[in-house]
C-alpha positions as CSV (number, residue, x, y, z in Angstrom):
1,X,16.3,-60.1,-66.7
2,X,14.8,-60.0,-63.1
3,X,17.3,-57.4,-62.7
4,X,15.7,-55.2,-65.2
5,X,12.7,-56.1,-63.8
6,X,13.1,-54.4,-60.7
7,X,15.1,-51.5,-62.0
8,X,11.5,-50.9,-64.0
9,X,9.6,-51.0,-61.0
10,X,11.6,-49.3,-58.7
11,X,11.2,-46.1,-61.5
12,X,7.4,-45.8,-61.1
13,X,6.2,-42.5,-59.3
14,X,4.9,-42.8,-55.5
15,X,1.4,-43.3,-54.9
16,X,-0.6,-39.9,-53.2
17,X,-0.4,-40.8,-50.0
18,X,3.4,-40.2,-50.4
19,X,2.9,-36.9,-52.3
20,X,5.3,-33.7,-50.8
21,X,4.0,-31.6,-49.6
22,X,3.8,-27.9,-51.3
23,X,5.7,-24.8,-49.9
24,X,5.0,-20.9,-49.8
25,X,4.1,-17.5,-48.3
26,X,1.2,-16.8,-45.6
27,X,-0.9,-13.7,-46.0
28,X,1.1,-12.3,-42.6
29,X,4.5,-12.9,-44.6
30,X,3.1,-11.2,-47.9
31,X,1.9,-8.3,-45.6
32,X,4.6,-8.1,-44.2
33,X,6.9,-7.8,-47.4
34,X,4.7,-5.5,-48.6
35,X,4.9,-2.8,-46.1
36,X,8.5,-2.9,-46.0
37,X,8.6,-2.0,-49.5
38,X,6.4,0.9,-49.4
39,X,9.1,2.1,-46.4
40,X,11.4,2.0,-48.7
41,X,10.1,2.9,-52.1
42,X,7.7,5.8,-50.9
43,X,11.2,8.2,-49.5
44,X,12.5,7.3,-52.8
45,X,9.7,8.3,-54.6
46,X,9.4,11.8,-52.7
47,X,13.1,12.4,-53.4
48,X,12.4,11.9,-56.9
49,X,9.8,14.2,-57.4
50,X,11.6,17.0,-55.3
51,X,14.6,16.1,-57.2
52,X,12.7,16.6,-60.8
53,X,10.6,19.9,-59.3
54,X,13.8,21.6,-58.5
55,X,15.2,21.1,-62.0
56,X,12.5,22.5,-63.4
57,X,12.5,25.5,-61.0
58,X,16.4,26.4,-61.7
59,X,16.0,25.5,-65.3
60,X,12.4,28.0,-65.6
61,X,15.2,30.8,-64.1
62,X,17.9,30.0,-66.1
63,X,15.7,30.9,-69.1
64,X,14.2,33.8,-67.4
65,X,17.5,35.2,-66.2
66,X,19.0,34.6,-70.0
67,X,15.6,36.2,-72.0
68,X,16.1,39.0,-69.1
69,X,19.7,39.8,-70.6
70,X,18.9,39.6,-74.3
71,X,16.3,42.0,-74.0
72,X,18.5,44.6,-71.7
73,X,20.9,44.0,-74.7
74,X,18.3,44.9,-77.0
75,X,17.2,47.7,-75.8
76,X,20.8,49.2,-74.8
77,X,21.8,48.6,-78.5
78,X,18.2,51.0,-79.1
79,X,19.3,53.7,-76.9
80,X,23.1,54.0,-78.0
81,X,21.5,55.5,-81.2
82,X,19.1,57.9,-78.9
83,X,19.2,61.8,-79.6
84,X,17.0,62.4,-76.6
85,X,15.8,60.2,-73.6
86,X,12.5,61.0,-71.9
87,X,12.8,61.2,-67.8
88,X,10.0,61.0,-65.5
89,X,8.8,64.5,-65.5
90,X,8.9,64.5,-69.2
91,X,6.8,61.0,-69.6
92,X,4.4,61.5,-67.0
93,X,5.2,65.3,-66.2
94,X,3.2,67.1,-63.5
95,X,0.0,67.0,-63.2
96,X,-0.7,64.7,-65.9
97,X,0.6,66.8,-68.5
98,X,3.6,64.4,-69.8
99,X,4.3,63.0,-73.3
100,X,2.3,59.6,-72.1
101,X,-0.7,61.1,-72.3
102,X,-0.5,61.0,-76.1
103,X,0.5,57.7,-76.3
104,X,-2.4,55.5,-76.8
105,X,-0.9,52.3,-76.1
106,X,-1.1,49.4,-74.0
107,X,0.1,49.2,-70.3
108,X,2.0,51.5,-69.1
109,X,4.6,53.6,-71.0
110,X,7.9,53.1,-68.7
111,X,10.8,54.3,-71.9
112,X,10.9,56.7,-74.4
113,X,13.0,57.9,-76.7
114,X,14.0,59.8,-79.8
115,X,16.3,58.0,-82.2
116,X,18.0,58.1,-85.3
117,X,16.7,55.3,-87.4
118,X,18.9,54.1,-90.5
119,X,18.0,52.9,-93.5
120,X,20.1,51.0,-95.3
121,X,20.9,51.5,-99.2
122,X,17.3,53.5,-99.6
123,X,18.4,56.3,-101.9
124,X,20.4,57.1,-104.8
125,X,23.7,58.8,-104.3
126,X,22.6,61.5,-106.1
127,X,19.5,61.6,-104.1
128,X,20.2,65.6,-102.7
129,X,19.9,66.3,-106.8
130,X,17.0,64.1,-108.4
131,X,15.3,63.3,-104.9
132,X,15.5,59.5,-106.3
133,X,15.1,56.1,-104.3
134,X,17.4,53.4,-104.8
135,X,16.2,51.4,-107.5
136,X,14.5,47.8,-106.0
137,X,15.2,46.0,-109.3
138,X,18.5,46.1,-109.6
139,X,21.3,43.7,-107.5
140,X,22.8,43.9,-103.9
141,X,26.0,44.6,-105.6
142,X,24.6,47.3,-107.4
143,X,23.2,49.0,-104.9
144,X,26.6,49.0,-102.8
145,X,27.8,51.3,-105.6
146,X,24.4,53.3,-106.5
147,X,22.7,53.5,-103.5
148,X,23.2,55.5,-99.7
149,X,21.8,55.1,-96.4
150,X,19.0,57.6,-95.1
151,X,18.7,58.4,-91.8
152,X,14.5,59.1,-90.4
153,X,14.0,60.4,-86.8
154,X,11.5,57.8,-85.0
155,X,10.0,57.8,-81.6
156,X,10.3,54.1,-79.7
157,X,8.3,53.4,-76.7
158,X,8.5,50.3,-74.3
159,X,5.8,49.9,-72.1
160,X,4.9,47.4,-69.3
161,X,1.7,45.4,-70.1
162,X,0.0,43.3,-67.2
163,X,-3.4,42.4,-68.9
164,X,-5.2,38.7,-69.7
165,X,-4.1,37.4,-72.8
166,X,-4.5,34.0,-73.8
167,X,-1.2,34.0,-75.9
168,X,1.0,34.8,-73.4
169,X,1.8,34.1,-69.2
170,X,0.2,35.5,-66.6
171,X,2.5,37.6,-65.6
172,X,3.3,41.2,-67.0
173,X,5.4,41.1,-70.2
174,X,7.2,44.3,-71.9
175,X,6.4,45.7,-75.6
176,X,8.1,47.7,-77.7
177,X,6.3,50.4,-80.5
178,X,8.0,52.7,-82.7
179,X,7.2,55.4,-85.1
180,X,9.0,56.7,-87.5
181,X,9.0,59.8,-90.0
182,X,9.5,59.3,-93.4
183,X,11.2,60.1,-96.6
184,X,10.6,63.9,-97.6
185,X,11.6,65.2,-101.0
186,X,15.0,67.0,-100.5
187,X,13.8,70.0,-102.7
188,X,10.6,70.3,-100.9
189,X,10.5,68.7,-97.0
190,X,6.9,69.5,-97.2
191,X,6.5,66.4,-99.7
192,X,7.1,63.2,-98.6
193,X,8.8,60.4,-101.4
194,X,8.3,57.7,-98.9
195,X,5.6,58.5,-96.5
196,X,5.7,58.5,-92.3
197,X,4.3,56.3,-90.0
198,X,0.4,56.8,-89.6
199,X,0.1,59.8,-86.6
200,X,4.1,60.7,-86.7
201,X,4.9,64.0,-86.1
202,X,8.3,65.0,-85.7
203,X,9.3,67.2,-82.4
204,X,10.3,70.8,-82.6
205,X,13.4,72.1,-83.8
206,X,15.4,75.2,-82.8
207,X,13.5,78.2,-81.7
208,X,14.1,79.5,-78.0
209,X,13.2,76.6,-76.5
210,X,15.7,74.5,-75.1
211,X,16.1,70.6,-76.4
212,X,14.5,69.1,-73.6
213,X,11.5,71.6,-73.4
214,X,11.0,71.3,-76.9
215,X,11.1,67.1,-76.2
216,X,8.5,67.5,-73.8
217,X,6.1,70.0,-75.1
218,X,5.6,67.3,-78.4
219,X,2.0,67.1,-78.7
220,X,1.8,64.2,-81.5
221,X,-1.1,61.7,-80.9
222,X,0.4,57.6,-81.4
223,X,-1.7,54.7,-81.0
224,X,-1.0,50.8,-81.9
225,X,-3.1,49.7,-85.1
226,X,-3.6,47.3,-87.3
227,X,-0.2,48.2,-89.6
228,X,1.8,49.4,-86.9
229,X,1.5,47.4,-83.6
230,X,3.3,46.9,-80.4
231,X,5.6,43.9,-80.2
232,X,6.6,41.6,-77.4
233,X,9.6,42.0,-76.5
234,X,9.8,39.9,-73.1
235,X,7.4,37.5,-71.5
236,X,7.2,36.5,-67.6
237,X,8.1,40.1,-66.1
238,X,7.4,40.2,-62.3
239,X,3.5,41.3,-61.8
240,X,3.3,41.9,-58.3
241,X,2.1,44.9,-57.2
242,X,3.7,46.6,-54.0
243,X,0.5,47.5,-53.3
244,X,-0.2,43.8,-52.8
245,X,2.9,42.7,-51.2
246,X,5.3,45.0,-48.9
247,X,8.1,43.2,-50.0
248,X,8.3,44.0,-53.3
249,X,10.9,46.6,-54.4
250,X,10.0,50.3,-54.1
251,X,12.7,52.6,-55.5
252,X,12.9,55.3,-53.0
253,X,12.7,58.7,-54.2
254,X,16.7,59.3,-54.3
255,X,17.3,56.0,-55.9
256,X,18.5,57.1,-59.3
257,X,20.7,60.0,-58.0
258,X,23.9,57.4,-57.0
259,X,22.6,55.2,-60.2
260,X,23.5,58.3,-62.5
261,X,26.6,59.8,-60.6
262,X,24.7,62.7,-59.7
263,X,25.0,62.6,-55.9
264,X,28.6,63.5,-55.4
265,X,28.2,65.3,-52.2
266,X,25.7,62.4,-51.1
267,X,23.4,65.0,-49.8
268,X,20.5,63.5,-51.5
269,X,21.0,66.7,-54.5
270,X,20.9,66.3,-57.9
271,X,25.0,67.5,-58.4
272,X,26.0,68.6,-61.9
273,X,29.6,69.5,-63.0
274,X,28.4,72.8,-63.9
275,X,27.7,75.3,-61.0
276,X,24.1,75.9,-61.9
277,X,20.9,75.3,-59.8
278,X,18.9,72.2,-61.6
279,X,15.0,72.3,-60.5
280,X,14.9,68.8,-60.9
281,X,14.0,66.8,-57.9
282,X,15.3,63.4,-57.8
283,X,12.2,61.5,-58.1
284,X,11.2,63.2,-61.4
285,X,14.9,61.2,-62.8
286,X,12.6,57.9,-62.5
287,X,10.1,56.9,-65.1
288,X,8.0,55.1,-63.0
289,X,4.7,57.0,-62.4
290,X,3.1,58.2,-59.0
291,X,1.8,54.8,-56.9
292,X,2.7,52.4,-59.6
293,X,1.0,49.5,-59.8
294,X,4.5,47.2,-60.9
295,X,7.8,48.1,-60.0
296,X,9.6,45.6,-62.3
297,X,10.2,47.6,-65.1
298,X,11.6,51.0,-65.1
299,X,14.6,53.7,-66.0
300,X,16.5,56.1,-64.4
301,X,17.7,59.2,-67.2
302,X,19.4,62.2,-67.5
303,X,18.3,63.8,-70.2
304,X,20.9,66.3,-69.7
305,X,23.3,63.3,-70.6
306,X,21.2,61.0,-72.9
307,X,21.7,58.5,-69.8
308,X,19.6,55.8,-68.9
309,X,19.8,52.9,-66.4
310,X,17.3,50.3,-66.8
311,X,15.8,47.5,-64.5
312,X,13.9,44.6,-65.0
313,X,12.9,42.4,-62.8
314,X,11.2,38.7,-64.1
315,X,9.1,35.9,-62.7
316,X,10.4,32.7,-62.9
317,X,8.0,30.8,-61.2
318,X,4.8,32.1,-63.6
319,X,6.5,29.4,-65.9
320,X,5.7,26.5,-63.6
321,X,2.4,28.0,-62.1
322,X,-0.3,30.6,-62.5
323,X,-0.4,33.7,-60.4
324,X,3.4,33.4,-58.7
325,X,3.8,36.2,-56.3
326,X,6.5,37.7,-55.5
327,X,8.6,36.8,-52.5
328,X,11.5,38.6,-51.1
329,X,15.1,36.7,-51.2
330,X,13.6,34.4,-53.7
331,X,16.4,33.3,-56.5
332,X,13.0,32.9,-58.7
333,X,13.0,36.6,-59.6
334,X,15.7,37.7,-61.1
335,X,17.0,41.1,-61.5
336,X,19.1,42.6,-64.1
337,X,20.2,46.3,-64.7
338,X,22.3,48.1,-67.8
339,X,23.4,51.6,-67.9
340,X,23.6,53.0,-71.1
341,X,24.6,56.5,-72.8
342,X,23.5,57.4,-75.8
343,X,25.4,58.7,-78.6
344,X,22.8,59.8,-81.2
345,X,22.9,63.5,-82.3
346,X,20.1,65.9,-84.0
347,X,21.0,67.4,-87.0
């Protein structure tokens, strides 16, 4: 019993004056603890957002670089069907007396060409005889067996637009516009069965004039409206002008001659396999006008050939931030070039 006793009172907590005493961190300590973590954290912040701003650099040029190809693609698969390509003296001319005066469009007319445009399964196979479409009501089986293709000469026109517009960047983009002809009667090609494009007329044919002076002596009047309008093909094109910034690129006046094959002597002469004198001057091969105001967008043709090089040059920074210049040895402005001959014939 007394045992218990004392086993009880030896249990009972301490009085205050025995109390332990509490331990923890001073103000200098805490300080302390917390400047060493900022040493630390604040590098490894800054790497992290360099580390995420560089993705998004090389992913904004990835895209660019990739939309930069499918529209060269898109527009080579165009001119392989060409009949006639229009070169610099035959879009601008001299004097301001070239084809892109007619052309009411926006920007800046930098391709042209005639094509032959197919349309598929539009007219009875006995459509030379009865001057008959192909029926819409009937099936897609049917009309493999009833119906024909018709070919229609159109005119297509890219053109390099650097203007404010709230739906796209604020860079320069390039849009496409075509015009076609329509459907004439075949016993009276006065009359149309299916009528043309609103303002298409059709270039001359035969006569004394050669192909290409009858190309650039076509006086037809085309504008963009409401029913027939220009279409984007290609946003964030490079808008600097070399006006602005000397180091943007500046084809020099013989630039297009070793582009084409047509400096074999590389005398600076435009060479052709025939021996005749051509009274072409190797600037007029570029379709980029006198002091352009963009040099990212443009062709080098012989018309003599129906063969065109194309360039394009983007602006993959106008993804990530408004009003990107240019700047020279930058990976963020891709360029891309095709060369393309066309196949297309007049008949």
């Amino acid at each position: 019993m007394r045992e218990a006793i004392q086993s009880i009172f030896k249990s009972q907590p301490k009085g205050s004056g025995s109390a332990q005493k509490t331990k923890g961190f001073t103000l200098i300590e805490l300080l302390v603890a917390i400047i060493l973590a900022a040493l630390v954290i604040t590098p490894l912040l800054g790497f992290m957002v360099n580390l995420l701003a560089t993705d998004r650099k090389e992913q904004a040029k990835s895209t660019t670089g990739q939309e930069l190809q499918s529209a060269l693609d898109y527009i080579a698969r165009e001119l392989e069907q060409a009949v006639y390509i229009y070169d610099g003296e035959g879009l601008h001319g001299t004097g301001d007396n070239g084809i892109a005066d007619n052309l009411d469009l926006d920007g800046e007319p930098l391709l042209a060409f005639w094509k032959r445009k197919r349309l598929p399964r539009a007219v009875d196979k006995n459509f030379e005889a009865e001057g008959d479409l192909c029926p819409d009501n009937i099936s897609e089986q049917a009309k493999e067996r009833q119906c024909n293709d018709y070919f229609v000469y159109s005119l297509v026109v890219y053109s390099l637009i650097d203007e404010d517009n709230d739906q796209w960047s604020n860079a320069a983009r390039i849009a496409r516009f075509e015009i076609s002809d329509g459907i004439r009667d075949p016993n009276d090609s006065d009359t149309y069965i299916v009528p043309q494009d609103s303002g298409f007329e059709l270039f001359e044919r035969g006569g004394s004039k050669s192909l290409e002076q009858a190309m650039n002596a076509w006086d037809g009047t085309v504008q963009s409206t409401v029913g027939n309008q220009q279409a984007v093909l290609v946003d964030y094109i490079d808008q600097t002008s070399p006006d602005d910034n000397d180091a943007v690129f500046v084809p020099e006046d013989n630039y297009c001659l070793s582009r084409l094959g047509l400096d074999r002597n590389g005398d600076g002469v435009i060479d052709r396999e025939e021996d005749k004198t051509d009274k072409k001057t190797p600037e007029q091969l570029k379709t980029l006008p006198d002091n352009p105001e963009s040099t990212s967008f443009f062709a080098c043709v012989d018309t003599e050939r129906t063969l065109a090089q194309i360039y394009i040059r983007g602006n993959a920074l106008a993804r990530i931030q408004n009003d990107a210049e240019y700047a020279e040895d930058s990976p963020y402005f891709p360029e891309s070039t095709i060369t393309v001959d066309g196949i297309g014939s007049i008949e």
